[in-house]
N, C-alpha and C positions, 0 to 999 in steps of 0.2 A: 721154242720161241712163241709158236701160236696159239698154243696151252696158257701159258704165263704171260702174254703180251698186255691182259690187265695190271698187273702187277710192274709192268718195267713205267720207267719217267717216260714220260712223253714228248722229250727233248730229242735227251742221248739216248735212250731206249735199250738202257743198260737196267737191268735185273737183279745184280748182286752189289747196287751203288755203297762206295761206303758210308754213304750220310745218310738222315732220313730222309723221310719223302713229305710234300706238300700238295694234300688233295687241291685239285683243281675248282671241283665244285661246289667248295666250302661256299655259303653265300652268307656273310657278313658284314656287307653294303662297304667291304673296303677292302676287295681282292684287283688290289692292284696287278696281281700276274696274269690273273683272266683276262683282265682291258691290255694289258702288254701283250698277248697271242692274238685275242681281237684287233687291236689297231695296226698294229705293224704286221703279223704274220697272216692275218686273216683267219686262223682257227677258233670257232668257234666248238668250245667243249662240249654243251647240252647238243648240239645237231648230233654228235656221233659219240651216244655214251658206250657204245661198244670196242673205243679205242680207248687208250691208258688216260688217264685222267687225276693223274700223279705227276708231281713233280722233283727231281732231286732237289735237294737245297744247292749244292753247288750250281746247277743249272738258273735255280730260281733265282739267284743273285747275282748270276750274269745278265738274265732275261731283265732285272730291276733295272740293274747299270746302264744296260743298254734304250732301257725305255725311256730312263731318266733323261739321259742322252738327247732322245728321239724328241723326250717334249718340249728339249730347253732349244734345238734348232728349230721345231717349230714355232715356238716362239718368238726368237728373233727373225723368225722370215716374215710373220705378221708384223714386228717391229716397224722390218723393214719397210714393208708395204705404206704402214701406217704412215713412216717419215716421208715415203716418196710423195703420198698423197697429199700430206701436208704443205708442201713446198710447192704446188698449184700442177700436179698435173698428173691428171686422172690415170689409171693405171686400169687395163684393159681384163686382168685376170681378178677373179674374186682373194679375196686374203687364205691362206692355205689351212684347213683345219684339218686337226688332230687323225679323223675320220675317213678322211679323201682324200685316195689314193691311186694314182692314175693306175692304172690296167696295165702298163707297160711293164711298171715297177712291184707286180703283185708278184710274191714269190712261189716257188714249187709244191711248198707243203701244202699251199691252201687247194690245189689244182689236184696234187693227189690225194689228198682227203676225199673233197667230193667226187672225186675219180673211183674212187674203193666204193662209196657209202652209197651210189646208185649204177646200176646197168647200162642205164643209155646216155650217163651224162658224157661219157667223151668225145660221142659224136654229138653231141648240142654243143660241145666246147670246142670241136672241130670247127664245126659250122659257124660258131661265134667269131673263131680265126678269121675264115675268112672273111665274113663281113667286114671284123676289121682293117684284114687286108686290102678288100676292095675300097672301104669306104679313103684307109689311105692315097691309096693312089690316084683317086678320084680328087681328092684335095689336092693333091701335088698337083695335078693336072688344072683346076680350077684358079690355084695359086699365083697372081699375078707377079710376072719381074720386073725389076725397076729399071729404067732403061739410063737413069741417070748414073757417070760413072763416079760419082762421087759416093752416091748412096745403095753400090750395087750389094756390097758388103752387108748394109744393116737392111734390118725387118723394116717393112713399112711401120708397124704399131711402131715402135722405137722413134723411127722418124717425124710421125704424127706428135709424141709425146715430147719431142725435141723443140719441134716448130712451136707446140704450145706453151711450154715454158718460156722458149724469147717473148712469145707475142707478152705475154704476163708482164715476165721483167722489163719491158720497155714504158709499159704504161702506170705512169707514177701519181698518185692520188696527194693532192694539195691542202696538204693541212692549216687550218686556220687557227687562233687563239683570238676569241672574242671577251674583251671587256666586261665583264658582270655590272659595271656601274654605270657606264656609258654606251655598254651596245657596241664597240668599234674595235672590227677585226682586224688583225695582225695576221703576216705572215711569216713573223722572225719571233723565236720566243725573247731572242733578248730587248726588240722593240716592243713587244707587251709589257715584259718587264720593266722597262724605262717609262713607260707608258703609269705603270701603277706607284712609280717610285716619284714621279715629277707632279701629276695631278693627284691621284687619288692619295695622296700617302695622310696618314693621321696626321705625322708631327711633316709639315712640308718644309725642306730645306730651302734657306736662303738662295738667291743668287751671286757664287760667290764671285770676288771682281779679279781673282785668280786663277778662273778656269774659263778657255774660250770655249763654246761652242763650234763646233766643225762638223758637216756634213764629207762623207768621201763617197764616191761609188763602188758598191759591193763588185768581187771578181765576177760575176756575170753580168755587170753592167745595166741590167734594167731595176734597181732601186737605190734612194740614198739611204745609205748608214750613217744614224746620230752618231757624234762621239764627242765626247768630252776630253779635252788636253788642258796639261796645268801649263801655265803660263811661266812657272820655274825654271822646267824641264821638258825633256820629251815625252815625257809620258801623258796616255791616252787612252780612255777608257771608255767602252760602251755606256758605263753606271757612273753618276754624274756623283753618288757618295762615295762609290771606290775614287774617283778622283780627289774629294774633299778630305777623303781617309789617308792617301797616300800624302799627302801636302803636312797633315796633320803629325804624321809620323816620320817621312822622311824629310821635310826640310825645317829649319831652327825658326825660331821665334823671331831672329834677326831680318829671316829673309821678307818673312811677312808682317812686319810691325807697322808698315803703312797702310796698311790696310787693315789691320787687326780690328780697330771700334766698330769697323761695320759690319765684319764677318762672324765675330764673339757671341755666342746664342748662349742660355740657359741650357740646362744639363737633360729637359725634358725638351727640346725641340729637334734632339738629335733623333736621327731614324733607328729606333728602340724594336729590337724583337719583342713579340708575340708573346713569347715564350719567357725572355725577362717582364715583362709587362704584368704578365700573373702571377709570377714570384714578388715583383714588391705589392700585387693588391692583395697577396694573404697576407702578407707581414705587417704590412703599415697599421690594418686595424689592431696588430696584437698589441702594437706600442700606443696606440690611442685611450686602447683600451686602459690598461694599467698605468696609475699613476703616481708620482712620485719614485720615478727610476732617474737612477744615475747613467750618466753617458757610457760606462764599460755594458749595463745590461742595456740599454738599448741599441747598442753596436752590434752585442751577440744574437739579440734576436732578430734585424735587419740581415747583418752580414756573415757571422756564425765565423764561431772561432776553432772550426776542427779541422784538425792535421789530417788532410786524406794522403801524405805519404807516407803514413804509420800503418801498419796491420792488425791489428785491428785499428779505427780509426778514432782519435782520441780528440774528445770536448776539452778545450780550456776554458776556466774563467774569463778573464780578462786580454782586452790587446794586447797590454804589456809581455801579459806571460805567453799569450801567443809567439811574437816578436822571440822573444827570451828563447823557447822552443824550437821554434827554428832557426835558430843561429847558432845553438850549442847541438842540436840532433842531426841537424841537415845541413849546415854550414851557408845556410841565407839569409843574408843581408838586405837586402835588397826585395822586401814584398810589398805587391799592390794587390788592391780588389778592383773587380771589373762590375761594374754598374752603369747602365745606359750607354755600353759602349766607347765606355770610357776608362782606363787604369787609375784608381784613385789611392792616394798614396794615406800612410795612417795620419797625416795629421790633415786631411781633407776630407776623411769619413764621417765627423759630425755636420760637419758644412751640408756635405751631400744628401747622408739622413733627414737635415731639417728641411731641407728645401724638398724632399717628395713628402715631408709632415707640411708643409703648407708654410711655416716660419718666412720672415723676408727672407728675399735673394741676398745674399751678403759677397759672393763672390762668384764666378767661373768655375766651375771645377779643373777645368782643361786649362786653365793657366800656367805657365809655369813659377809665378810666383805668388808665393802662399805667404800667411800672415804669421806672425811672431808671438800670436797670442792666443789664448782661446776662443772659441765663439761664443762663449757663454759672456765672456768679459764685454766683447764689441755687441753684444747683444744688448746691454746693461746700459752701455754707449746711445745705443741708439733710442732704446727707450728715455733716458735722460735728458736727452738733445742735443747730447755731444756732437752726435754724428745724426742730422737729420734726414740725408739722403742718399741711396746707394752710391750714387756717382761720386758724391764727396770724399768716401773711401779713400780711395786710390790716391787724393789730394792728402787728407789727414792719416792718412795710416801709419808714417815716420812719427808725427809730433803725437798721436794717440801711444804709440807704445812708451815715446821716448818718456812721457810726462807719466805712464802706469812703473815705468825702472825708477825713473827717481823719487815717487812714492813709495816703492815696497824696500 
């Protein structure tokens, strides 16, 4: 064995392995088994090239496994550390590397290694024992006890890192939301929000004679919450448009026809996203620009006639064949387009169109009752003098159609 003991693995310190062997002291800057005897076993191969400096392969690929192992817990114990520290409270130990290995946990081969490979090291390793040992019991001794019986069980450190998370979690930091136009901070995002929707809004909404204003006191009792209630119903809204919305959709035309002339805006005075706001400013120029189109193409370049519940998704010509399309493919009857936040149905999409082209007002879009003609005809109407003012509409719009049936 002392003859051949270069030639056995350096594991199992077997001679006749049946697999081959894997030099130790290959150095091609990615000997992962070298750093796996260095960090975990503590052997370093170059200090004592007079031992085996072979490896089996079956050995090597447990020594892999097990490194692999070794670096994936050391990893989540730095995890660990890292989460505790994040959560506000200091952690008393450094984070645990690859390297550092307390002295308690070093194992036997590294102690008889350097045990063989020098003369006087056992008794320096003796000697080092006891320092150890004395310096333990000198700590134990040093070691204060807790005289409280609640916390006699845990480590002081633990308890310090206790105490300081409460103190942490108790003290709660007062966020504001400050106005960009007006400078005036808020402490409620949804009172900033009301706050931008009532004065600063681009298109500002009426006051409408439907919705009361109500102040209530928030559940902790030191500020008042706006809130907006429809006068219909119970309902009550922080946002004085979700109220206006809710009125607009859930109760009939019946309910509020006494009030309708005063509450009836144009189609741009509604509170209009951003986001649709730059969809109609690309498009509008495209229809300005070209001229001499018919009302099917400038519908399609406004509103666009593609089936997005096709796969691939398919362009029509015209509304008609739109229409046509989905009712024999999808079996729907029943379609609107959404513009300005509002559902407009096909025979109110020219109306709509002309009025973001500049054209007169001719109607409401949110009406529910639409005209029996086209707008190109009351348009003709109106340039002639048939009909010289918007208001008069709603008065001539029976004896305008009646008198266009009995001429065609």
């Amino acid at each position: 064995m002392n003859e051949n003991i270069e030639k056995a693995c350096r594991m199992c310190l077997e001679e006749n392995c049946k697999t081959d062997f894997f030099n130790l002291l290959l150095d091609d800057g990615n000997n992962r088994s070298n750093k796996a005897l260095t960090e975990i076993f503590r052997i370093n191969i170059e200090d004592n090239i007079q031992f085996p400096h072979k490896i089996c392969l079956e050995c090597n690929n447990l020594l892999l496994n097990f490194y692999d192992f070794y670096l994936e817990v050391m990893k989540n114990q730095a995890k660990l550390l890292l989460e505790f520290n994040s959560n506000g409270c200091k952690s008393d130990q450094a984070s645990p590397q690859p390297s550092n290995i307390v002295d308690d946990e070093t194992p036997l081969l590294a102690s008889q290694d350097s045990a063989i490979s020098t003369s006087n090291q056992p008794t320096r390793s003796k000697r080092h024992k006891r320092k150890r040992r004395g310096s333990t019991h000198r700590d134990r001794e040093l070691t204060p006890v807790s005289t409280d019986s609640e916390t006699d069980e845990l480590p002081l450190s633990l308890i310090a890192k206790r105490q300081n998370c409460n103190n942490q979690s108790t003290t709660k930091v007062e966020q504001k939301f400050t106005c960009q136009e007006c400078s005036e901070e808020f402490t409620k995002i949804y009172l900033y929000e009301t706050h931008k929707e009532t004065v600063h809004s681009s298109y500002p909404i009426d006051a409408s004679p439907n919705i009361d204003t109500i102040k209530i006191i928030s559940h902790n009792g030191s500020e008042n919450v706006l809130k907006f209630k429809c006068k219909l119903c119970t309902f009550q809204s922080e946002s004085q448009w979700e109220t206006r919305r809710h009125q607009s959709t859930v109760h009939s035309s019946n309910e509020t026809s006494g009030q309708k002339s005063k509450d009836s805006r144009p189609c741009g005075q509604k509170l209009v996203k951003v986001l649709s706001l730059n969809a109609i400013a690309e498009r509008i120029p495209l229809i300005k620009r070209s001229q001499n189109l018919t009302d099917d193409q400038r519908l399609k370049i406004f509103y666009g006639f593609s089936c997005s519940r096709c796969k691939p998704c398919i362009e029509l010509p015209t509304l008609s064949a739109f229409e046509r399309h989905s009712e024999q493919c999808h079996n729907l009857t029943d379609i609107s387009w959404l513009c300005c936040e509002v559902k407009l149905r096909n025979n109110c999409l020219v109306h709509h169109l002309n009025y973001h082209l500049g054209l007169p007002l001719v109607k409401n879009c949110s009406d529910n009752v639409l005209y029996e003609t086209s707008y190109s005809k009351i348009l003709e109407a109106i340039k002639k003098g048939e009909i010289s003012h918007k208001s008069e509409i709603s008065l001539k719009k029976r004896e305008f159609v009646k008198k266009k049936r009995t001429n065609l």
